[in-house]
C-alpha positions in Angstrom: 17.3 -37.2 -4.8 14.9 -36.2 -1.9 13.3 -33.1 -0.8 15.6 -29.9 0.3 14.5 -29.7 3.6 16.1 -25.8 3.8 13.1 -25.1 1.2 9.4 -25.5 2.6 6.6 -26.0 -0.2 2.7 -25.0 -0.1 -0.3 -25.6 -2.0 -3.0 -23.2 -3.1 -6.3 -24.5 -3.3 -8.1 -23.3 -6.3 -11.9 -23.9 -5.6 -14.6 -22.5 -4.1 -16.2 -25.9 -2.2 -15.5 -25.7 1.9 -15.1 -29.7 2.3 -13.1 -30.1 -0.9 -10.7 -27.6 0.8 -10.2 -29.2 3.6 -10.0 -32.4 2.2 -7.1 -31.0 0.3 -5.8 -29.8 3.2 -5.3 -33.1 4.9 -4.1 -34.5 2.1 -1.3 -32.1 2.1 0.2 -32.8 5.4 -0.5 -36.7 4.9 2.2 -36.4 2.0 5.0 -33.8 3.2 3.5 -30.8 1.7 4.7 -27.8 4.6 2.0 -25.3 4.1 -1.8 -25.0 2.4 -3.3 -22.1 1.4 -6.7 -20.8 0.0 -7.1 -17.7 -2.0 -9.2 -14.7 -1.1 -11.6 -12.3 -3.5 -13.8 -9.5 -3.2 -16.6 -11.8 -3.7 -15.7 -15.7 -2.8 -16.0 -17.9 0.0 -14.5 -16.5 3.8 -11.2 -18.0 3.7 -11.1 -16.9 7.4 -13.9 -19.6 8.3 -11.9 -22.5 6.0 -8.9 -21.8 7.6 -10.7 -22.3 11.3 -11.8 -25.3 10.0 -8.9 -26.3 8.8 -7.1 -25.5 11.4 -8.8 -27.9 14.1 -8.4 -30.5 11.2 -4.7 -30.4 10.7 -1.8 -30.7 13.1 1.6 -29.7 11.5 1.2 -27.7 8.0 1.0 -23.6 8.2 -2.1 -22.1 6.6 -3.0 -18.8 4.7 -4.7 -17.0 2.6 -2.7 -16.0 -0.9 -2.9 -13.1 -0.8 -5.1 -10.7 1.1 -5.5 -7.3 -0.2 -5.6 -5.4 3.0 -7.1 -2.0 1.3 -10.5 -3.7 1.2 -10.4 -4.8 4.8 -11.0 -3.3 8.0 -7.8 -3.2 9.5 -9.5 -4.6 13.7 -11.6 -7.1 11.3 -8.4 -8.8 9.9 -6.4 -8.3 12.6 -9.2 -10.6 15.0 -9.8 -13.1 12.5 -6.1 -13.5 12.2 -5.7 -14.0 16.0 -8.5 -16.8 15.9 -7.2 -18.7 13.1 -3.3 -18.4 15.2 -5.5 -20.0 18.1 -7.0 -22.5 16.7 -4.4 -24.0 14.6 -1.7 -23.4 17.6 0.2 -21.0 15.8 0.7 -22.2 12.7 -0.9 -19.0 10.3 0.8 -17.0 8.2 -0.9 -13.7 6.8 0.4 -12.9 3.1 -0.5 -9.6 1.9 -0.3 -6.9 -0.6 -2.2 -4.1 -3.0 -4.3 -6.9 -4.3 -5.5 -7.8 -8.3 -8.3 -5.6 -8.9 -9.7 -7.5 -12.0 -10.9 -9.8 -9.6 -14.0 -7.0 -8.9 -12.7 -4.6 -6.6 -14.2 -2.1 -9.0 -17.9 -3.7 -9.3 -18.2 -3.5 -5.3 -17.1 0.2 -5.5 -13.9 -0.6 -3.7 -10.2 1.4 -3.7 -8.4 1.2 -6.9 -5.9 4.1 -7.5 -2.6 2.4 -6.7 -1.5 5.1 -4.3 -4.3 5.0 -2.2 -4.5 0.9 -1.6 -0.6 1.1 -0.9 -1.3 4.0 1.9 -4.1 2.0 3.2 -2.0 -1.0 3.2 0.8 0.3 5.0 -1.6 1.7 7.9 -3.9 -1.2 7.7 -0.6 -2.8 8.3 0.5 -0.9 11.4 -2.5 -1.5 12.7 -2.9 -5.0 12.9 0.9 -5.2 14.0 -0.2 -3.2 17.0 -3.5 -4.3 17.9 -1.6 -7.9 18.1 0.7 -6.2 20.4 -2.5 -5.8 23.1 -3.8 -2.7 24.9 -3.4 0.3 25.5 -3.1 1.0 21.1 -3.7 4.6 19.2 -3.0 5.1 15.6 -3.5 8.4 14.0 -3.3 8.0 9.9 -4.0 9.4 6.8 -6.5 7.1 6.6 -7.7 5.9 10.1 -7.7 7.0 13.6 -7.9 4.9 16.7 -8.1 5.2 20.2 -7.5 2.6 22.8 -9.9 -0.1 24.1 -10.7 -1.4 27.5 -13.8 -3.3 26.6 -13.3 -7.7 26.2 -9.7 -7.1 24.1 -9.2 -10.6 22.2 -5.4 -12.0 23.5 -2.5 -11.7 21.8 -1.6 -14.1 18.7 -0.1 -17.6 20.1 3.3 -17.0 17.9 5.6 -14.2 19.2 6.9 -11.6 18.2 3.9 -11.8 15.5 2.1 -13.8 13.0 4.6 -14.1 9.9 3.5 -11.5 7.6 4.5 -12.2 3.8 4.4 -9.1 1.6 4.3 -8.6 -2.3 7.3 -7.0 -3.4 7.5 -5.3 -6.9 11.5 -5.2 -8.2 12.8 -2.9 -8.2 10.3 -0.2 -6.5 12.2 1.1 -3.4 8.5 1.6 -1.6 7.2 -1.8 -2.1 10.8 -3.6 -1.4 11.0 -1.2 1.8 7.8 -2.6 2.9 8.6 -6.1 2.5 11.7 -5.6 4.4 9.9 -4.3 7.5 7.6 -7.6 7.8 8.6 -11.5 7.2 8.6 -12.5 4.1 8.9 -11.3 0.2 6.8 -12.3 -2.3 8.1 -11.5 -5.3 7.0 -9.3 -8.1 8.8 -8.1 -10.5 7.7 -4.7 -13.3 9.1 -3.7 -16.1 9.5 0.0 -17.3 5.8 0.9 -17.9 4.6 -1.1 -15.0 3.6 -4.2 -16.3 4.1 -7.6 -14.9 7.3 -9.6 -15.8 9.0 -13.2 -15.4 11.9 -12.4 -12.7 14.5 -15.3 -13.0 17.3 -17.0 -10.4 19.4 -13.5 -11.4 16.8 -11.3 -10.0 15.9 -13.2 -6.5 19.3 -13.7 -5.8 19.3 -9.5 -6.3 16.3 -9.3 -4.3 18.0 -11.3 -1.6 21.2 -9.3 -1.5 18.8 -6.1 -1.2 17.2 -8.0 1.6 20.4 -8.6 3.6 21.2 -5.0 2.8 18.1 -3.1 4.2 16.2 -5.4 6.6 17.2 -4.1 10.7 14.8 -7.5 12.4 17.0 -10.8 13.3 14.6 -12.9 12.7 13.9 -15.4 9.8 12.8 -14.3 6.7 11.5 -15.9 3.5 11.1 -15.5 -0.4 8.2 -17.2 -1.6 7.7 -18.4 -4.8 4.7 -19.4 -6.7 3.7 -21.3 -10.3 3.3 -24.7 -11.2 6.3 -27.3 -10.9 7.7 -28.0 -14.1 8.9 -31.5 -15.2 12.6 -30.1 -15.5 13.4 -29.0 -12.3 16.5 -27.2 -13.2 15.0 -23.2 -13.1 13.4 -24.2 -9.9 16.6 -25.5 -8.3 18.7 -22.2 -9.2 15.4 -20.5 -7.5 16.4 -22.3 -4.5 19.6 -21.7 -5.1 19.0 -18.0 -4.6 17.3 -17.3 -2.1 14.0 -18.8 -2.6 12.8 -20.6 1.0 9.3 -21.3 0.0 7.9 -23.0 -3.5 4.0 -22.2 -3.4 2.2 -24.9 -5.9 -0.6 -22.9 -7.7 -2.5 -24.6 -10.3 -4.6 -21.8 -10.9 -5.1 -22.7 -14.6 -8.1 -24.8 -15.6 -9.2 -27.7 -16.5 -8.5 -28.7 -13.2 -10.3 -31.4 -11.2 -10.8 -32.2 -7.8 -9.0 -35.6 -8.7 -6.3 -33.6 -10.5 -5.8 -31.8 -7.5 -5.6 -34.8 -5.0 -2.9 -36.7 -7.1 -1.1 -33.5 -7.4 -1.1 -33.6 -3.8 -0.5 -37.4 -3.3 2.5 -36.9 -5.6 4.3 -34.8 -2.9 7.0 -31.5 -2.9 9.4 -30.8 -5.6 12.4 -32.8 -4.6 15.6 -30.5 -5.0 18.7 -31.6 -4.2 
């Protein structure tokens, strides 16, 4: 049995040590992994630097950041550092985003945490980086932020066309997040139950999500599901993922005790292999 070559699989870096990270990193694309990601926090190392770095150390594997919560951003920041990472890794970033986990201290540094508010601000944070990606002339007028256009050293436009993949969360079934994911060029899926608290989903529901997918989404061009968790030694739930829908499996080891030497033969082991 070898590796499904219609699925792509990535790697989340848990730790917070720059060289460890890219060490990982190029252990990745030695052994078939397609994608390596790092995580971003409120208080943490800039992902946005590792990613440069990684970028110039790596040739073929797509890098991100899982996931940005674009609430707590400036909207130009993101949408620059984004650019520069495209650049430097000759267009291999993708940008996952959505309303963020704000456990992880979004409170303690007096940042947005009513629900409505970080979904409004993601949505126009969202148009904006979209359009400052576009180039010059740009004006936005928002709930939440007004721009006018800039003549003064504009940064070029992002290496891949028509944009830098954008991977959204999703939560099933809520008809504003789905309708968000559906604009952009990826899902990553979510799924609430009746008072709003986090859920498995199963095959069943991505193959639902993918149906709503076809259903809804007006662009041509590709569009993934991304998956995440930790591969288990029966493989059967993750091959009727695939089965559905699912295009991308997204290692995450996020529980601990983990090593660096856990990590690197984790790594060294390669993708799930799925029929």
């Amino acid at each position: 049995m070898t590796t499904n070559p219609a699925i792509k699989y990535g790697f989340v870096f848990p730790g917070q040590d720059v060289k460890q990270a890219i060490e990982c990193a190029e252990l990745a694309e030695a052994h078939g992994w397609d994608g390596f990601f790092l995580w971003d926090s409120v208080w943490a190392l800039d992902p946005w630097a590792q990613l440069g770095a990684i970028a110039v150390r790596t040739e073929r594997i797509r890098l991100g950041a899982m996931i940005i919560p674009v609430s707590r951003q400036r909207p130009w920041t993101l949408a620059g550092q984004t650019v520069t990472v495209d650049h430097l890794s000759n267009g291999r970033l993708i940008l996952p985003v959505g309303l963020g986990a704000i456990e992880t201290g979004f409170a303690n540094f007096g940042e947005q945490t009513d629900r409505k508010i970080r979904a409004e601000l993601l949505d126009e944070g969202l148009d904006i980086i979209t359009g400052l990606w576009k180039g010059q002339p740009f004006n936005y007028t928002g709930k939440h932020y007004q721009i006018k256009e800039l003549s003064f050293m504009t940064p070029p436009p992002p290496i891949q066309q028509p944009r830098i993949p954008i991977w959204a969360v999703g939560a099933w079934l809520r008809e504003k997040s789905m309708q968000r994911a559906v604009k952009y060029d990826g899902l990553i899926p979510n799924k609430l139950d009746d008072k709003g608290k986090h859920t498995s989903f199963d095959a069943d529901d991505i193959r639902a999500m993918k149906a709503y997918i076809t259903e809804h989404r007006k662009l041509d061009t590709p569009f993934d599901i991304v998956c995440d968790g930790t591969t288990p030694k029966d493989l059967k739930n993750l091959q009727a993922f695939a089965d559905a829908g699912m295009t991308w499996w997204i290692e995450s080891m996020w529980q601990a005790p983990n090593s660096l030497a856990d990590l690197k033969a984790r790594l060294k082991d390669g993708p799930p292999k799925l029929s």
